[in-house]
C-alpha positions as CSV (number, residue, x, y, z in Angstrom):
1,X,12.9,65.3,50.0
2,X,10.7,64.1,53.2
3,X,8.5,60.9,52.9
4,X,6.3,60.7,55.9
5,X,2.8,57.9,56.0
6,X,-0.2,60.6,56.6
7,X,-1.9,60.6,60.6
8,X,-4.8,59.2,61.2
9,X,-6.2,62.3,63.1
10,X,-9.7,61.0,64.1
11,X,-10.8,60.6,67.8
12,X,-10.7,56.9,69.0
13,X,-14.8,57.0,68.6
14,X,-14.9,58.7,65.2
15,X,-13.0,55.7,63.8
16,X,-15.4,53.2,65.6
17,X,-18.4,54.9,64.2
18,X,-16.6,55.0,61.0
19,X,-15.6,51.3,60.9
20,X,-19.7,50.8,62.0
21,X,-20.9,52.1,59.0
22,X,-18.4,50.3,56.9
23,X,-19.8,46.9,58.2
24,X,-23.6,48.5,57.1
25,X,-22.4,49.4,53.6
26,X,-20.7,46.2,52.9
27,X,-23.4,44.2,54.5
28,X,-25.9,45.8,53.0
29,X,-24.1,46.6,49.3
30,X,-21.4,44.7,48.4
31,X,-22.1,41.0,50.0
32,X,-25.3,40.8,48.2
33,X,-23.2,41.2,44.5
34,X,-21.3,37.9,45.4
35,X,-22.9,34.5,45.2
36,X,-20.9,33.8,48.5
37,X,-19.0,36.0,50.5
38,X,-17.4,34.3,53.9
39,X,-17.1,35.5,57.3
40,X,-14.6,37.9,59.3
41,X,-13.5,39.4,56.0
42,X,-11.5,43.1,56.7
43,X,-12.7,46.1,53.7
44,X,-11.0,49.2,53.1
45,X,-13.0,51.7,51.1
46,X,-15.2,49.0,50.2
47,X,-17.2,51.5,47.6
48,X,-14.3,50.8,45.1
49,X,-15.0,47.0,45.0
50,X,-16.7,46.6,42.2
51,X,-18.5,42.9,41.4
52,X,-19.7,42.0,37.7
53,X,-21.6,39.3,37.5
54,X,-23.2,36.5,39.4
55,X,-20.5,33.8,40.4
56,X,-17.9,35.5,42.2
57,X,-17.4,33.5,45.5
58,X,-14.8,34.8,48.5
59,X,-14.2,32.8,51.4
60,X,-13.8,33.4,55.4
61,X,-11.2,36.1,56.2
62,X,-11.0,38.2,53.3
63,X,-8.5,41.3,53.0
64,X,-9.7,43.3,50.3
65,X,-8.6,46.9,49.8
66,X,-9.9,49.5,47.7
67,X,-9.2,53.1,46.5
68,X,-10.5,56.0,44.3
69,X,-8.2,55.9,41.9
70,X,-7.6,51.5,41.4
71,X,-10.5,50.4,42.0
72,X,-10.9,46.2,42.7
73,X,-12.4,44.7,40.1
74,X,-14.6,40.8,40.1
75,X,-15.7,39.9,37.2
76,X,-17.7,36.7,36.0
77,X,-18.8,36.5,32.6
78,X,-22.6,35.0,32.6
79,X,-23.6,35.7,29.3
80,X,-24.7,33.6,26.8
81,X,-22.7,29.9,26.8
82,X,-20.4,31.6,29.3
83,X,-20.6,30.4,33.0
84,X,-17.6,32.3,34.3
85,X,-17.0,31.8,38.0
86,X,-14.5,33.2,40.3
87,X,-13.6,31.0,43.3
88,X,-11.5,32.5,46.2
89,X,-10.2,30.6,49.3
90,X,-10.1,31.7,52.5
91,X,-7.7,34.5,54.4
92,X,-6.6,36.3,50.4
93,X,-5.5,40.0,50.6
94,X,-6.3,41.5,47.3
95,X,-5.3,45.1,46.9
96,X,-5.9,48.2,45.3
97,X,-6.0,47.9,41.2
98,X,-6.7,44.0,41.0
99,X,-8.5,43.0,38.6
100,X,-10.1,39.2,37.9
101,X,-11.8,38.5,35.1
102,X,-13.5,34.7,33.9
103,X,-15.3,33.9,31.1
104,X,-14.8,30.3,32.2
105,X,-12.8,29.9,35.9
106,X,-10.4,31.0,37.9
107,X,-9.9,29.5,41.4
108,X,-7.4,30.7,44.1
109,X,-6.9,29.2,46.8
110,X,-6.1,29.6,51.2
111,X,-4.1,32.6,52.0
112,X,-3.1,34.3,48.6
113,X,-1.6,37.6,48.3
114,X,-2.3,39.6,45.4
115,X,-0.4,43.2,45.1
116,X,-1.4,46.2,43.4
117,X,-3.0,46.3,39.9
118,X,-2.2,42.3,39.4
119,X,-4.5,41.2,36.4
120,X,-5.9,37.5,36.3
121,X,-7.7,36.5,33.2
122,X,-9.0,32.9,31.8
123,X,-9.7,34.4,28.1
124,X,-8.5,36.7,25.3
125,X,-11.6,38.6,25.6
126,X,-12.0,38.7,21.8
127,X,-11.6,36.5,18.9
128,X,-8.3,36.2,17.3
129,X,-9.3,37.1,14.0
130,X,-13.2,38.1,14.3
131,X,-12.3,41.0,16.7
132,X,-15.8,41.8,17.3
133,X,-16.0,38.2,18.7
134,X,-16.5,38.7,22.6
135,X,-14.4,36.4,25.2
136,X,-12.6,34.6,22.8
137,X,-10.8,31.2,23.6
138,X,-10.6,30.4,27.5
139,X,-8.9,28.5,29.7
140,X,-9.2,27.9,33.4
141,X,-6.7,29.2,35.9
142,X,-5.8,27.7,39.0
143,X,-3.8,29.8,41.8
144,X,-2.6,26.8,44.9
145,X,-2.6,27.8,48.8
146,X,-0.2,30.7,49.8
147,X,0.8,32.5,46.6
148,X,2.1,35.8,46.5
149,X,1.5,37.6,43.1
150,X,3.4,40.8,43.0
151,X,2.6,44.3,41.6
152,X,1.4,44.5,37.7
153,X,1.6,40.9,37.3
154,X,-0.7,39.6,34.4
155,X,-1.5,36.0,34.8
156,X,-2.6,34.5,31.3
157,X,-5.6,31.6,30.6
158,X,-4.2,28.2,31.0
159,X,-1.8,28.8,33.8
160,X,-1.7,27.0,37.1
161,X,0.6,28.1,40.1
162,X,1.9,25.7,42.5
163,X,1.4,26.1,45.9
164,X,3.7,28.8,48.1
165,X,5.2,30.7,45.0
166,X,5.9,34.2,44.4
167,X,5.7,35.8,41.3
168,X,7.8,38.8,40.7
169,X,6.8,42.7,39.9
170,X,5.9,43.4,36.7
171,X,5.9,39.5,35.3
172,X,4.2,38.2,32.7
173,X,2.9,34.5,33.6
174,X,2.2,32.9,30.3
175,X,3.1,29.3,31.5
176,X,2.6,26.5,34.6
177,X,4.6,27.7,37.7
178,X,6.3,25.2,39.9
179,X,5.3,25.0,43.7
180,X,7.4,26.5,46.1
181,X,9.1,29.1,43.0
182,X,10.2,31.8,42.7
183,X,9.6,33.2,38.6
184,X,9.7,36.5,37.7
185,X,10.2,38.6,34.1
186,X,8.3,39.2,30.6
187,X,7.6,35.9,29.7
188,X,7.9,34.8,33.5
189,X,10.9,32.3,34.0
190,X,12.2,30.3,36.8
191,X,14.4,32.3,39.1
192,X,14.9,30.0,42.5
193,X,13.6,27.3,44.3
194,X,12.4,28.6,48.1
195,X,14.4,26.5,50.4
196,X,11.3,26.3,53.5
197,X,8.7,24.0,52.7
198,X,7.2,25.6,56.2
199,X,5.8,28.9,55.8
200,X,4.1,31.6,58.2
201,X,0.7,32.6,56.1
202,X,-1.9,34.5,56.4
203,X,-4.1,31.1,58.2
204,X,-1.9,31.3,60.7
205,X,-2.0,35.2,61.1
206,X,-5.6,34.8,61.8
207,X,-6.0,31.6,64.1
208,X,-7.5,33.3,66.8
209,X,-9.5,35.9,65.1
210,X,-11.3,37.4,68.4
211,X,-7.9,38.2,70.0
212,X,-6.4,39.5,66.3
213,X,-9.8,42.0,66.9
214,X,-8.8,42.9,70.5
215,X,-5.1,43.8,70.0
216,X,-6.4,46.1,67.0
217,X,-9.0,47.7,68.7
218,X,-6.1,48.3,71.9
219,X,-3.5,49.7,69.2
220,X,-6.4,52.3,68.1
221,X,-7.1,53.4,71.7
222,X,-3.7,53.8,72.2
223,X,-2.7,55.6,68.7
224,X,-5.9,57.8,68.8
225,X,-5.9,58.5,72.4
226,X,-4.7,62.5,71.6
227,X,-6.3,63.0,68.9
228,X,-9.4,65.2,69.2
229,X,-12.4,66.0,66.9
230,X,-11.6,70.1,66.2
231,X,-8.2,68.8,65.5
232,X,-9.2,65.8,62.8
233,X,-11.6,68.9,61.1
234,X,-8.4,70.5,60.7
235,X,-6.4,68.5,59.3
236,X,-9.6,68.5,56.7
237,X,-9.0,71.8,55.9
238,X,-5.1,72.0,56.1
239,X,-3.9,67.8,55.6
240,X,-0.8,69.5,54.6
241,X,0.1,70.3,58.7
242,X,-0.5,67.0,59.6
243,X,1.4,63.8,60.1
């Protein structure tokens, strides 16, 4: 069986227009759902980032991806005695499926990673034994600088990761992770101590943002050069032809 990543067949200047109206929609749409959303911030299909509530706070930088079928999901919980707020630091990639839900807080902090259809949540969301109680008990969650959650991770109330850990696929954080860990499973559990306290993040990736902007735009021109717009409309009618 052949694996092959699909072509982006559109003209150099189709793209630029494309990326244009991508700034309008998110400008105009999306930044106004967050109580702060920073600058320089990259968004892929940004019509599948969907924002509940009034305290959901990015900072500068932002990687946040979206898609038809796992859509990201923000939510704060401002109902009632509820003040749920969602602080995120600066230069996070969140990715398709993630969803973040407070009823009371959850802050993550500098250059966070968080992988497909990861689930971060500061409450039970209904009473223990009145079921039709909403939110339930809560607990704050705190997420240090440069952690990378993996895909389908749930990270419970209560829990606080330490700075430059990774948790594992599929884990199940229930309890406090150690900084610079490695914990993975269902209950999460300690797997190894990382043996670099230095690390290459995501801050560093974008420490001279103008120039980051520049060598993208050249690797466009250059990838898109051939590509014309008759052949991008058929690869809209035939995607199967194209790589």
């Amino acid at each position: 069986m052949e694996f092959c990543i699909r072509k982006d067949n559109r003209p150099y200047w189709l793209k630029k227009y494309a990326t244009k109206l991508n700034r309008i929609y998110v400008r105009h749409f999306l930044k106004p759902q967050f109580k702060y959303l920073g600058k320089g911030g990259a968004y892929f299909k940004p019509r599948y980032i969907q924002v509940f509530g009034s305290n959901v706070t990015i900072d500068d930088y932002p990687t946040l991806i979206g898609a038809s079928d796992a859509n990201i999901q923000l939510t704060s919980w401002n109902i009632g005695e509820h003040k749920g707020e969602i602080i995120i630091g600066k230069y996070s990639l969140i990715t398709p499926g993630v969803r973040i839900m407070a009823a009371e807080k959850i802050e993550i902090g500098d250059a966070c990673m968080i992988a497909h259809g990861a689930y971060i949540s500061d409450a039970d969301w209904h009473g223990i034994y009145d079921r039709a109680k909403p939110v339930g008990t809560t607990k704050p969650v705190f997420i240090k600088d440069n952690v990378w959650i993996g895909d389908s991770t749930i990270i419970c109330k209560g829990v606080t990761i330490g700075k430059n850990s990774i948790i594992g696929a599929g884990s199940v954080v229930t309890k406090d992770v150690d900084e610079n860990c490695i914990y993975a499973g269902n209950p999460a559990t300690f797997i190894k101590k990382l043996d670099k306290k230095e690390f290459n993040t995501r801050k560093d990736f974008f420490k001279d943002p103008k120039k980051l902007a520049y060598d993208f735009d050249m690797l466009d021109k250059y990838s898109l050069k051939d590509n014309s717009f008759f052949d991008w409309l058929k690869s809209l009618i035939n995607p199967n032809n194209t790589h």
